[in-house]
C-alpha positions as CSV (number, residue, x, y, z in Angstrom):
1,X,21.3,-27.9,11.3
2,X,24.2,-29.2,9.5
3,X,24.3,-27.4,5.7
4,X,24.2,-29.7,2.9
5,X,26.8,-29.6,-0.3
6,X,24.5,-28.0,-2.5
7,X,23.4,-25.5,0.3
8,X,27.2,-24.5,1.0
9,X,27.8,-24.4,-2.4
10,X,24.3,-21.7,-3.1
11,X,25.4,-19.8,0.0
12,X,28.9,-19.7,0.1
13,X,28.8,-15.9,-0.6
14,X,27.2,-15.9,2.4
15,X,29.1,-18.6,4.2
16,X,32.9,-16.8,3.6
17,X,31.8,-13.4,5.2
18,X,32.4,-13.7,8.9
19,X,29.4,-11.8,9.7
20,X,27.0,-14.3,7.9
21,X,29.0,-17.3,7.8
22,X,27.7,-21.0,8.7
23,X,25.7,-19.4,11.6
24,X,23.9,-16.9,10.4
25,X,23.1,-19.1,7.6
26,X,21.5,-21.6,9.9
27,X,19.6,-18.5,11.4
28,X,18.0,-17.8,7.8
29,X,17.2,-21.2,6.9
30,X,15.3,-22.1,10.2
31,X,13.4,-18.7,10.3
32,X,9.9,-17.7,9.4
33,X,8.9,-14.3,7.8
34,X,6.0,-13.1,7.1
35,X,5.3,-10.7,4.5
36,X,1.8,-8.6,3.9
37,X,1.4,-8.0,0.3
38,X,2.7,-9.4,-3.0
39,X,3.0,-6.1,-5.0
40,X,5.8,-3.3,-5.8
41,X,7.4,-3.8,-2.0
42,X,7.1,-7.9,-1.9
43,X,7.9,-8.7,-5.3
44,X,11.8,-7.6,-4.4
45,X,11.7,-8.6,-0.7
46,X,10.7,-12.1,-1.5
47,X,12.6,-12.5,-4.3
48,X,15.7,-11.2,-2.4
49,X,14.3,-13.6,1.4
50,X,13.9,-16.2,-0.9
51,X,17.3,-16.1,-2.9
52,X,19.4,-15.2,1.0
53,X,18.0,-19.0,2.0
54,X,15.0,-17.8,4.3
55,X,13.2,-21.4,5.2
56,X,9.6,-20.1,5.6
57,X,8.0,-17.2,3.5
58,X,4.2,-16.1,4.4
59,X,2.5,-14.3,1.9
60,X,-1.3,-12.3,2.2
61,X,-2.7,-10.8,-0.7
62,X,-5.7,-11.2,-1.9
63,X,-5.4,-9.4,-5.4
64,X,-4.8,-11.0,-8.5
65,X,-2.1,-9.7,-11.0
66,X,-3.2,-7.0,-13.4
67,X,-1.5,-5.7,-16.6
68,X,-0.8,-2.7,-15.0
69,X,1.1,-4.1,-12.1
70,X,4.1,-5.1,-14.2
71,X,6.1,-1.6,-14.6
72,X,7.1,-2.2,-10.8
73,X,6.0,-5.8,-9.8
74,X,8.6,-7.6,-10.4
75,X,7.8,-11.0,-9.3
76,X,5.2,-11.4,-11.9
77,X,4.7,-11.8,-15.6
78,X,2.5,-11.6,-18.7
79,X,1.7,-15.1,-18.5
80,X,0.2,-14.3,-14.8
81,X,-2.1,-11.8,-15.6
82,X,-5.4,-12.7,-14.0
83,X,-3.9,-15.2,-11.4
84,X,-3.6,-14.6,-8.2
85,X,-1.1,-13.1,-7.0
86,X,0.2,-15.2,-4.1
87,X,0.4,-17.7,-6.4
88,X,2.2,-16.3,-9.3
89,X,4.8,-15.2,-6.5
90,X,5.3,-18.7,-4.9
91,X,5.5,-20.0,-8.3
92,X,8.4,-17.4,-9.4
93,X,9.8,-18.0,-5.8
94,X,10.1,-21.9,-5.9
95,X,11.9,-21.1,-9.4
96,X,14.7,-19.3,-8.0
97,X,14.9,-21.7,-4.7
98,X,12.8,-24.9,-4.5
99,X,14.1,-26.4,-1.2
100,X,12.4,-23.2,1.1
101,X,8.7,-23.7,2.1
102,X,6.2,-20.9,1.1
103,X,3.2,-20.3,2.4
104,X,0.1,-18.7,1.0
105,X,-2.8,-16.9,2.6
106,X,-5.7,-16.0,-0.4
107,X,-7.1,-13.3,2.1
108,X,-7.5,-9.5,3.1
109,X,-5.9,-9.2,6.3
110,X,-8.3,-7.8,9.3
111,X,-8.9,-7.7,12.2
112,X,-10.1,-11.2,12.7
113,X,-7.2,-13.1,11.3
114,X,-4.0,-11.2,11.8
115,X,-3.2,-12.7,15.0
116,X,-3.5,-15.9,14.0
117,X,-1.5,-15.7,11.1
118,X,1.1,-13.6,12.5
119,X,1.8,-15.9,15.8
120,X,3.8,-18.6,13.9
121,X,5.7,-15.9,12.4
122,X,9.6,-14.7,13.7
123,X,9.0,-11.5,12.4
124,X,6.5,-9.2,9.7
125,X,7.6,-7.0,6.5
126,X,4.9,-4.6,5.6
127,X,4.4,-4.2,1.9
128,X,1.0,-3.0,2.0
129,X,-0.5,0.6,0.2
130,X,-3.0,1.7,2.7
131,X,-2.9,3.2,6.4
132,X,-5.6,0.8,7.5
133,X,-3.7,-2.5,6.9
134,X,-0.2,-0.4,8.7
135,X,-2.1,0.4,11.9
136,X,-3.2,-3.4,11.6
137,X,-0.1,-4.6,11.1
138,X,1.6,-2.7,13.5
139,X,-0.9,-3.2,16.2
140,X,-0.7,-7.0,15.7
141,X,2.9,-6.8,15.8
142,X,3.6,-4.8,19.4
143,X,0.8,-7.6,20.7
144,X,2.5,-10.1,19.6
145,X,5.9,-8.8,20.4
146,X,7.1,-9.1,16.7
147,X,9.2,-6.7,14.6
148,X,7.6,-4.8,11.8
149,X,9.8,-3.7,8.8
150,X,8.3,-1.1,7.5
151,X,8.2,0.7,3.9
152,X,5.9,2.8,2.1
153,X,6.6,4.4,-1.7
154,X,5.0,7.2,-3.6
155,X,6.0,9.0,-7.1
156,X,10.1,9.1,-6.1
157,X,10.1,9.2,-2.5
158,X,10.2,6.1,-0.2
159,X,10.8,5.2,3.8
160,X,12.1,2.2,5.1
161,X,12.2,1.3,9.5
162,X,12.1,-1.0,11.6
163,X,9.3,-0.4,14.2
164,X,10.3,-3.0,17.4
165,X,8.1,-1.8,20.3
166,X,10.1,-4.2,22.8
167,X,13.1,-1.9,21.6
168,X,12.2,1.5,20.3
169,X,9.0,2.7,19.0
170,X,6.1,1.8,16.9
171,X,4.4,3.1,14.1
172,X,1.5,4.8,15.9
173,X,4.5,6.6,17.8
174,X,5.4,8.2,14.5
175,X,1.6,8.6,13.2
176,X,-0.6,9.0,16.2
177,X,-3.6,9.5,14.0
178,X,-4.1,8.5,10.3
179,X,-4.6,11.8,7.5
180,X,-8.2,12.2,6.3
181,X,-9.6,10.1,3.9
182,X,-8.4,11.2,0.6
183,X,-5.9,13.5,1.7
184,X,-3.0,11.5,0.8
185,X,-3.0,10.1,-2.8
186,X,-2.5,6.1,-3.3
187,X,0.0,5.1,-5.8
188,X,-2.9,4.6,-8.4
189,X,-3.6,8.2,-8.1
190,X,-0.3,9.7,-7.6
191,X,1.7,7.4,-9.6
192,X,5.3,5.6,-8.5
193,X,8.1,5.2,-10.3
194,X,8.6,1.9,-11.4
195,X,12.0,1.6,-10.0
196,X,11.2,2.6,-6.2
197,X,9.9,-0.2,-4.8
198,X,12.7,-2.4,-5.6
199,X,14.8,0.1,-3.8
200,X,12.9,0.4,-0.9
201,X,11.8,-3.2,-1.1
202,X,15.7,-4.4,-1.1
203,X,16.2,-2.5,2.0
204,X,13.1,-4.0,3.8
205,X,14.8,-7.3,2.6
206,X,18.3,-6.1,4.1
207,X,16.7,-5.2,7.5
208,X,14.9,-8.6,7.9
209,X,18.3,-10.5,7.1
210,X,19.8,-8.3,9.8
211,X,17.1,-9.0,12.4
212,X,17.3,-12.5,11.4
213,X,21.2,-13.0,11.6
214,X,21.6,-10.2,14.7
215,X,24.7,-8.7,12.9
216,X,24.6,-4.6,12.2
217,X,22.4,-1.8,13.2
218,X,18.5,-2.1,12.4
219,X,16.7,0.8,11.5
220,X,15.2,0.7,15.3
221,X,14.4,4.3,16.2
222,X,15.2,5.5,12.9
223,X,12.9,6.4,9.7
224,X,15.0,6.4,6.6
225,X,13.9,8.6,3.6
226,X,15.4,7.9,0.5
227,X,14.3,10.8,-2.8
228,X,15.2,9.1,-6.2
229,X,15.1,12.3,-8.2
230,X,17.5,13.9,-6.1
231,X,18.9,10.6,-5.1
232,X,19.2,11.8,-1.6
233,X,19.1,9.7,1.8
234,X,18.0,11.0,4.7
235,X,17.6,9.8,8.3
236,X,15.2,11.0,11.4
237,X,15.4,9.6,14.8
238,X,12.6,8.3,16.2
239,X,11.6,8.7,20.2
240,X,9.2,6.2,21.8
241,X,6.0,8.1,22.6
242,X,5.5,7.1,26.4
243,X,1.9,8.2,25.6
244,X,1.5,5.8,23.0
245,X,-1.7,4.3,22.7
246,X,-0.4,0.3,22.2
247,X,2.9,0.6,23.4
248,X,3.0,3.7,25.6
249,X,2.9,3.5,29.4
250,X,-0.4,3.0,29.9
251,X,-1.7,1.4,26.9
252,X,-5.4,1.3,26.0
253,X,-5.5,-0.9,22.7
254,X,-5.2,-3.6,24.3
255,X,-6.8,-6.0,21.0
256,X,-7.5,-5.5,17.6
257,X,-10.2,-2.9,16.7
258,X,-11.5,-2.2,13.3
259,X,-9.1,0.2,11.5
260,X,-11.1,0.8,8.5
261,X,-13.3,3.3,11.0
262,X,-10.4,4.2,12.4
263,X,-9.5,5.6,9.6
264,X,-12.7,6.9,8.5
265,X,-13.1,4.7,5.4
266,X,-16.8,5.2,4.4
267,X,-19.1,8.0,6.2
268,X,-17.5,9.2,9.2
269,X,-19.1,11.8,12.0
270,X,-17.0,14.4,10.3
271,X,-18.0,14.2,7.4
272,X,-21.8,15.1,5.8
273,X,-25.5,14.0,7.0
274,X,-26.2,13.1,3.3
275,X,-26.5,9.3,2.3
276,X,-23.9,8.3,-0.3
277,X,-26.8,7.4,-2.2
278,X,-27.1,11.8,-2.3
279,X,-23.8,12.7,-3.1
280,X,-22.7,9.9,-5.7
281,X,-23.9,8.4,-8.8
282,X,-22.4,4.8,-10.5
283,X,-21.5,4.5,-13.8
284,X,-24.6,2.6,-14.8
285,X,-26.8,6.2,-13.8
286,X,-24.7,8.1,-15.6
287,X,-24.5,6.2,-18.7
288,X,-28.6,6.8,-18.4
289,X,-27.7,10.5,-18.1
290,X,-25.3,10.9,-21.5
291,X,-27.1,8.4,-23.5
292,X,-30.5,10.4,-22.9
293,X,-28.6,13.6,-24.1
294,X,-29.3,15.1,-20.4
295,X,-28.0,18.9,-19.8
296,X,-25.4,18.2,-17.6
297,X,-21.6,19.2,-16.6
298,X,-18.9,17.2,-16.3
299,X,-16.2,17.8,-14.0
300,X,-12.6,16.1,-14.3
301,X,-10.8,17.1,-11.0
302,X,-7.7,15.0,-12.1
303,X,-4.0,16.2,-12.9
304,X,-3.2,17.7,-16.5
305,X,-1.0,14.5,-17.8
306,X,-3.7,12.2,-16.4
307,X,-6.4,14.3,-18.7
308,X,-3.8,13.2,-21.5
309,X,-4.2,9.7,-21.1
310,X,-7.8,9.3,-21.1
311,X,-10.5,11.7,-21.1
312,X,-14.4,12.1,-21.5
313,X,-15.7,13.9,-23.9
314,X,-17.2,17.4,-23.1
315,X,-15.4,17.2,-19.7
316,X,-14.0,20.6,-18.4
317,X,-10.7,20.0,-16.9
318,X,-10.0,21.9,-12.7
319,X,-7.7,20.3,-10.7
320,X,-8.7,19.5,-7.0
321,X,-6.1,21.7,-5.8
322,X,-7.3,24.5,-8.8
323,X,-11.2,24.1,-7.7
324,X,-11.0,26.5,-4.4
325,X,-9.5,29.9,-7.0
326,X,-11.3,28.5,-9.9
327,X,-14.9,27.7,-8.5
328,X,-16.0,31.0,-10.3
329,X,-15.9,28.9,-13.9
330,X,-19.0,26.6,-12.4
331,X,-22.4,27.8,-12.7
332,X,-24.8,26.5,-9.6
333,X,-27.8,26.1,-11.4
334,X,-26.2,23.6,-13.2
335,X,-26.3,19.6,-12.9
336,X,-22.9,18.8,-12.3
337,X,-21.3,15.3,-12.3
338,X,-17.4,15.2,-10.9
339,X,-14.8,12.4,-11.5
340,X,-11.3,11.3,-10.8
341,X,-9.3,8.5,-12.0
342,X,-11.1,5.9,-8.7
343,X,-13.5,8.6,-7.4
344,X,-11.6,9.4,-4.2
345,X,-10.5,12.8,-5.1
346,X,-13.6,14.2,-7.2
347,X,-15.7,12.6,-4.0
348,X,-13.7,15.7,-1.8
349,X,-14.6,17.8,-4.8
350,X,-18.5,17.3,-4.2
351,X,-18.2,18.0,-0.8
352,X,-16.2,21.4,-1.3
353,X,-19.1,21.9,-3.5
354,X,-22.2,21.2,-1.6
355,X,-20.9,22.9,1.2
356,X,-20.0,26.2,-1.5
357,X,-23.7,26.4,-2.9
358,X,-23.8,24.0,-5.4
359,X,-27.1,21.7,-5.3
360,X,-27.1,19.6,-7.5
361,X,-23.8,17.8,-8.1
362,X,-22.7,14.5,-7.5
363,X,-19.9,12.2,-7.9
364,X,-19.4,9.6,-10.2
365,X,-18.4,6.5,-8.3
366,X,-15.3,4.2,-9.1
367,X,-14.2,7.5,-11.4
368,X,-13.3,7.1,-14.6
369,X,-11.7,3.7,-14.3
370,X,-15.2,2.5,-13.8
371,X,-16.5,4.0,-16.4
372,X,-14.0,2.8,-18.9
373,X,-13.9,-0.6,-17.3
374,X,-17.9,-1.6,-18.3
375,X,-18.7,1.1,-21.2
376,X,-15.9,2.3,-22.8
377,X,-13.2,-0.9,-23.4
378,X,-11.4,1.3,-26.2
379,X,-10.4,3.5,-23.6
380,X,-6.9,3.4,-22.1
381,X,-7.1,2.7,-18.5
382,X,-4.0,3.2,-16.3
C-alpha cells in the first residue's frame, strides 16, 4: 500500500527509524490482531495497537464497565459506567485514530466460538483474568498456528511471553495442569496495583508490534517477570515439552474441550459428595437467618485491610490461611455461616470445616459483595 500524507505525517516517528520505517509500517496497517479482553491488559495494548497504526483490532469481552474498573482500566471513563465494555473501548479507540477498523465481539469466549473468531486473525494478545479462557486461548492458538502474547498481573508482580508453538513452546508447556480452584487469588481478591497492567500491557503491545514488523527478539521461549515494588526484571527460559499434550510429539487435544471442567470450575470428582445446595447458602437465606434474630456465627475468612473496608456486623474475623492454627476459637455445635469478599475463599473454608467436624456450617454465596449488592447499598463495595 502506498502511505498517504496524513499517514506519513502520524507515523513519521515510525517511518524515520530504519527498523520500522515505510515497511514495517505497511506491515501494521495491513495486519489483524486480535485481543481477548477489554480490561487492565487491553485498555493499554489497544490504546498503544491502535495509536502504532494497527489496521484491524478484535476485541471479546463481554463485561460492561464498572466504577471499580477505573483505577487500572484505562481505556474507560465515568461517562462509560454501565456500557459495555467493547464499546466504550472502540469508542475511546476511534478517538485516538479513526482511519483503523475495530471490530467487536459482545461475547464470552468458549469453546464453540474461539475458532471461528480467531481464524481471520494474524495473531492473539491475551488479556484475560482466569486460567480457563488461557488454556482456551492458547489451545485455539497452537490449532490454528497463531502466536499468543501472553500476560497476566497480580498485586505488583506481572509476566509477559510470547507462546508460538510453531517456534518454541506453548502455555500448557509452562502450566501442564491448572492450580485448584481457589488456590490462586483473582485480582478482585488479591488486589492489583493500578499501575501494572499498563506496564505489562505496553509490553504485550511491544511484542505484537515486533511479531508484526519481524524486527527484534520476541519473547519466544522466554517468560519475563517484571516485580514493581522492587522494580526488578527477571527472565526464565522456556523448553518445549516434547510431551506436551497440544503441541508435544504426539499430541492428544486434537479440538477444543471444555476448560471450565478442566479446570474444575463447579463440583469436581475431587472435591465433596455434598450438593452445593448442602454446603452454601445465598444471600436471600441468610437475610432470613439475621432478620429472624437466629443463633448463628459469622465467619469473615478475608484479609485484615479488606475487614477495614467493609464488614458485617458481629462477624469474627480468621483469615483462610489463620483458620488451620486458629480452628480452636470455633465451637462445633455451632451454626456457622462463612464469607469472603466473592465466596471463593470462605467456600475452601467450609470444606476445611466439614471435613474437621464441623456440621453445620455453610457458605454464603457471592460473599459479601452479594450481600452488599441487594441488602446493604450503604455498604462500600470494592
Amino acid at each position: 500500500m502506498d502511505l498517504t500524507n496524513d499517514q506519513v505525517s502520524r507515523y513519521s516517528r515510525h517511518l524515520i527509524m530504519p527498523e520500522v520505517g515505510v515497511e514495517g509500517q505497511e506491515r501494521l496497517l495491513s495486519s489483524r490482531v486480535l485481543c481477548i479482553g477489554a480490561g487492565g491488559l487491553g485498555s493499554p495494548l489497544t490504546l498503544y495497537l491502535a495509536a502504532a497504526g494497527v489496521g484491524h483490532l478484535g476485541i471479546v469481552d463481554f463485561d460492561v464497565v464498572d466504577f471499580s474498573n477505573l483505577q487500572r482500566q484505562i481505556i474507560h471513563s465515568e461517562d462509560n459506567i454501565g456500557v459495555l465494555k467493547v464499546e466504550s473501548a472502540k469508542e475511546r479507540l476511534h478517538e485516538l485514530n479513526s482511519d483503523i477498523n475495530i471490530e467487536t465481539y459482545n461475547t464470552r469466549l468458549n469453546s464453540e466460538n474461539a475458532m471461528d473468531i480467531f481464524k481471520d486473525y494474524d495473531l492473539v494478545i491475551d488479556g484475560t483474568d482466569n486460567f480457563a479462557t488461557r488454556y482456551l486461548v492458547n489451545d485455539a492458538c497452537v490449532l490454528l498456528g497463531k502466536p499468543n502474547v501472553y500476560g497476566s498481573i497480580f498485586r505488583f508482580e506481572g509476566q509477559v511471553s510470547v507462546f508460538d508453538a510453531e517456534r518454541g513452546p506453548c502455555y500448557r508447556c509452562l502450566y501442564p495442569e491448572p492450580p485448584p480452584p481457589g488456590m490462586v487469588p483473582s485480582c478482585a481478591e488479591g488486589g492489583v496495583l493500578g499501575i501494572l497492567p499498563g506496564i505489562i500491557g505496553a509490553m504485550q503491545a511491544a511484542e505484537a508490534i515486533k511479531l508484526i514488523i519481524n524486527k527484534g527478539t520476541p519473547l519466544i521461549g522466554k517468560l519475563l517477570f517484571l516485580d514493581v515494588m522492587e522494580m526488578k526484571i527477571r527472565e526464565l527460559k522456556l523448553q518445549k515439552d516434547p510431551n506436551c499434550p497440544i503441541c508435544g510429539d504426539n499430541p492428544t487435544i486434537t479440538k477444543l474441550i471444555d476448560y471450565e471442567e478442566f479446570c474444575g470450575i463447579g463440583r469436581g470428582a475431587d472435591e465433596p459428595a455434598e450438593d452445593s445446595a448442602d454446603i452454601e447458602i445465598g444471600v436471600d437465606e441468610f437475610n432470613d437467618i439475621i432478620s429472624n434474630n437466629k443463633n448463628v456465627s459469622i465467619l469473615d475468612v478475608r484479609e485484615p485491610h479488606e475487614y477495614e473496608i467493609c464488614k458485617l456486623n458481629g462477624s469474627k474475623l480468621i483469615p483462610l490461611g489463620e483458620l488451620p492454627s486458629r480452628i480452636n476459637e470455633l465451637d462445633t455445635a455451632d451454626e456457622i455461616v462463612v464469607h469472603c469478599h466473592h465466596g471463593s475463599r470462605s467456600l475452601q473454608a467450609t470444606r476445611f470445616l466439614k471435613h474437621m467436624g464441623f456440621k453445620k456450617v455453610k457458605n454464603l454465596r457471592g460473599g459479601i459483595d452479594a450481600w452488599a449488592e441487594k441488602y446493604d447499598p450503604s455498604m462500600p463495595r470494592y
